[in-house]
N, C-alpha and C positions, 0 to 999 in steps of 0.2 A: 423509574430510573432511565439512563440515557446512555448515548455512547456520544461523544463529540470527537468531531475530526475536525481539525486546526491545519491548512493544507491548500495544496494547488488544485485548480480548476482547467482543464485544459481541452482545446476543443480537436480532435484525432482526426489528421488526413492520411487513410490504411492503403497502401498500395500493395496488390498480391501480386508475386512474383514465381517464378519457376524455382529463382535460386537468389539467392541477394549478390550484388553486382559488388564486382572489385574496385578499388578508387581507378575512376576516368573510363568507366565501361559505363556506358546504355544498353540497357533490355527492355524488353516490352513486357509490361505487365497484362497481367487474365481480370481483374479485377478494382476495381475503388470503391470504398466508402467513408462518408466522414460520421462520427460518432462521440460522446460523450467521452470526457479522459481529464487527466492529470491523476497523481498518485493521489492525491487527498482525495479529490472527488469519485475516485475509485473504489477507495476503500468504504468510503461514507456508502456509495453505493449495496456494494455488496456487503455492510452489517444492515443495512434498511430493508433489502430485500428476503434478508433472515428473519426479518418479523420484527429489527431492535427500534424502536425512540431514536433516532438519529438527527441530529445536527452540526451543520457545516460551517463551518470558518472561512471565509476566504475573501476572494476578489476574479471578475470579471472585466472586462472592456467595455468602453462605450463606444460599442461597436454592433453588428448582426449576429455575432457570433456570442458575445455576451446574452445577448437574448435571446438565443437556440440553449446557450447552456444552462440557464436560472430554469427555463421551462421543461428541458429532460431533466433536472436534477428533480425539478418538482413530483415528473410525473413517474417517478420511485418512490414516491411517497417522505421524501428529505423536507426538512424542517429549513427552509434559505431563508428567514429573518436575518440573518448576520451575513450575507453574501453580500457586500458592497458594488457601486457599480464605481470605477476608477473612470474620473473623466479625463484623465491624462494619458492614457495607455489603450494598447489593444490589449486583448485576452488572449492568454496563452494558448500557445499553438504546439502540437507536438508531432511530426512527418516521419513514419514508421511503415517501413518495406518489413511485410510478410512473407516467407518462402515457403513452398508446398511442402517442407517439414515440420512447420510450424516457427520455427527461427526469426527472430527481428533484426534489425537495426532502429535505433530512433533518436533522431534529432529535436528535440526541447527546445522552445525560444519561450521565457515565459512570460514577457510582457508584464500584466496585472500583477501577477503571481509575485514577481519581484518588491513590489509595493508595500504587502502586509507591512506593519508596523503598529505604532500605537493606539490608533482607533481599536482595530479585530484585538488586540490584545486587551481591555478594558470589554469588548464583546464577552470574552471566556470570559475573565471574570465572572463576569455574570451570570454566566451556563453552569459554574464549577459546581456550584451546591448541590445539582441534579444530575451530578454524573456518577457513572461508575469507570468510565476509561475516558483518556483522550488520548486519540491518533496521529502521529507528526509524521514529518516525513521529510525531505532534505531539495526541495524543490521550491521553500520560500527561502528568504534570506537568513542565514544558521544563526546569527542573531534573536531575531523574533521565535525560532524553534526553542535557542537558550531561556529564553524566560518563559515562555510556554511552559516549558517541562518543570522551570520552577514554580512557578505559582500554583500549577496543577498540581506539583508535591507537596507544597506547603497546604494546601487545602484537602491533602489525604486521598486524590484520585489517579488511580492509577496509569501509567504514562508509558504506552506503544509504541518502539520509535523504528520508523523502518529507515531504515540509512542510506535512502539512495537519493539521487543518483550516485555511486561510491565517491568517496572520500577518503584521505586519511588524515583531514585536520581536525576531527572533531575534537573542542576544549575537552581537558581531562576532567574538569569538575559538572559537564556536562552527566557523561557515566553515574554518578550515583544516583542523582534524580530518575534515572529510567528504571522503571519493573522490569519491560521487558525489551530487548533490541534483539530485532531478527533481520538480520542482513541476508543476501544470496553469497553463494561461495565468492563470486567479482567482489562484490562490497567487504565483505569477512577478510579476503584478503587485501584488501587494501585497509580494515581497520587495523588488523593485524602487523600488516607486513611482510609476511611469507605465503605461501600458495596454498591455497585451501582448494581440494581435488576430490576428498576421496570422505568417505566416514570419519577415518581417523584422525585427519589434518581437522576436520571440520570440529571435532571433540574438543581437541588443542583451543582453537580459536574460540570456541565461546569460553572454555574458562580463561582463557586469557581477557576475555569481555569481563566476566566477574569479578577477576582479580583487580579490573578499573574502577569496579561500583558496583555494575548491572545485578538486578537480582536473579534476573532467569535471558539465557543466553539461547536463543534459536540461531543455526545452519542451516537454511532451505538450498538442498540439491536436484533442486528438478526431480528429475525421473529417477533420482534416485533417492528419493525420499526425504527425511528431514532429520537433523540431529538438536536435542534441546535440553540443556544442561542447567538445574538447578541448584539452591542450597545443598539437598542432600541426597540430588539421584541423578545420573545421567539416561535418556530416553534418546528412543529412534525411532520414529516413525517410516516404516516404507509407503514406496510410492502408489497412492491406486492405481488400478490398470486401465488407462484408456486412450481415448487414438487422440493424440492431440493433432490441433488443428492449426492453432494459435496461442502458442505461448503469453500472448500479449494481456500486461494486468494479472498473471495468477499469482507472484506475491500480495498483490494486494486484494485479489478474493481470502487469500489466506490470512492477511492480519485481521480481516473484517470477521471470517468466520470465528480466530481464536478472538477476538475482541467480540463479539455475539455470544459464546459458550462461556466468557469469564462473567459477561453480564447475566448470564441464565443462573448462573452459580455453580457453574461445571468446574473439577476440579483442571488445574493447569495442565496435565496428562491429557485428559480430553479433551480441552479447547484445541490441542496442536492436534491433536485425529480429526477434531473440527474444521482447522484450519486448511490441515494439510487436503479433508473432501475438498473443500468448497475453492482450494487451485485446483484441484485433478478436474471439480465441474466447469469451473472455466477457460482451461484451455481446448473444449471438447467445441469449443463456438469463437467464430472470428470476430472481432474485435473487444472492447474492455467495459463499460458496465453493458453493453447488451449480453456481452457474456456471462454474467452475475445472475446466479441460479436463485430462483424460489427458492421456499421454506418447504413445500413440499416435495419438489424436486429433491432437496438434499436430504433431507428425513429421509424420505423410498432408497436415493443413492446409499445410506448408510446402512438402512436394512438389509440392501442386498450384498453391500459389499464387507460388514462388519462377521 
């Protein structure tokens, strides 16, 4: 079996900073590097490096950058048969200031990314038979994610859907096609509408996700841990303890890792202790799939920390 991620490729220019700058300030930064990114190819990343069959949907540039991305997505061991190369666009580009507490800013241009449409979608098709998940995420155009999520439903495989960058126009008949939608508190509150802060607001808001469709509703709180609300139980995961470095990408270590434990056959309880390791391992390293921890990395992380 498999995991498919249907999603954005993007190539990361990390600027470290002391503190992130106010609108119309310059500061000098301590550091640069450029790195593997977009939400899609993030996540694909980090369920691949868990050990899972992984394959990517998407679109690149016919550009240099395109051809730095096909070849780190490669050398994770990702399946890029379905990674098109668009001869009319660059490849997305995403310009993200880091600050010595770990905090981002990021600006998204996505180029390719914008593109998916009905080739990659006629692609899944073809993946759907040999999957057990497919990963979305709100970085191609919400269109292509709509049918995504349905065809992937209609064909009995379960549908991931991380909602960012936030929104609050997701179609209402979107929600039931999804198993699961795990927003951060930003996005949560924007699907919602009211402010999601705390454990409690956070409860609110995924069953208010439920009462749309969704079957099982994740909260990710940072450093405060996770809240995840099912048919017949509400859960809470707290946060591991470690020094973060770089917040950047650890929603999407987390949907990789809970999409890697639903493919192992873990029950949903423990794919979100899954999920929620395998953020805590990658904020511990700056930037986003080099941040993305081995299989034995996170097995020793959960021995020691479980």
């Amino acid at each position: 079996m498999s995991i498919i991620v249907f999603g954005s490729i993007n190539l990361d220019l990390v600027a470290k900073t002391p503190r992130l700058p106010v609108p119309g300030e310059t500061i000098i930064g301590s550091n640069f590097l450029t790195a593997g990114g977009g939400k899609g190819a993030n996540q694909a990343v980090a369920a691949a490096r868990l050990g899972v069959s992984t394959h990517m949907i998407g679109r690149v540039g016919n550009d240099n950058f395109g051809e730095e991305l096909l070849t780190n997505l490669q050398s994770y061991g990702l399946n890029t048969d379905n990674i098109s190369i668009d001869k009319n666009s660059h490849s997305g580009v995403a310009i993200i200031a880091v600050d010595d507490g770990g905090q981002n800013n990021i600006i998204v241009i996505p180029g390719a990314n914008n593109h998916l449409g009905d080739a990659d979608i006629e692609r899944l098709q073809k993946l759907l038979p040999g999957a057990t998940s497919l990963l979305l995420q709100l970085e191609i155009p919400l269109e292509v994610v709509h049918r995504a999520a349905l065809i992937a439903c209609e064909a009995g495989v379960r549908v991931i859907l991380d909602p960012a960058p936030a929104r609050s126009d997701l179609p209402l008949d979107l929600y039931p096609l999804i198993d699961t939608i795990a927003p951060n508190e930003v996005e949560a509150s924007q699907l919602v509408g009211f402010a999601v802060h705390d454990t409690e607001t956070a409860i609110k808001a995924a069953k208010k996700l439920q009462e749309r469709g969704v079957k099982n509703a994740i909260v990710k709180l940072g450093d405060r841990g996770v809240v995840a609300v099912t048919a017949d139980r509400t859960l809470f995961v707290p946060a591991f303890a470690v020094e973060a470095i770089d917040t950047v990408a650890a929603g999407d270590a987390f949907n990789g890792g809970l999409a890697a434990a639903l493919d192992a056959g873990l029950s949903f309880s423990e794919a979100v202790v899954w999920g929620a390791a395998a953020g805590a391992l990658c904020v511990t390293k700056m930037g986003a799939q080099v941040a993305m921890c081995d299989r034995a990395t996170f097995d020793a992380f959960l021995d020691i920390s479980l």
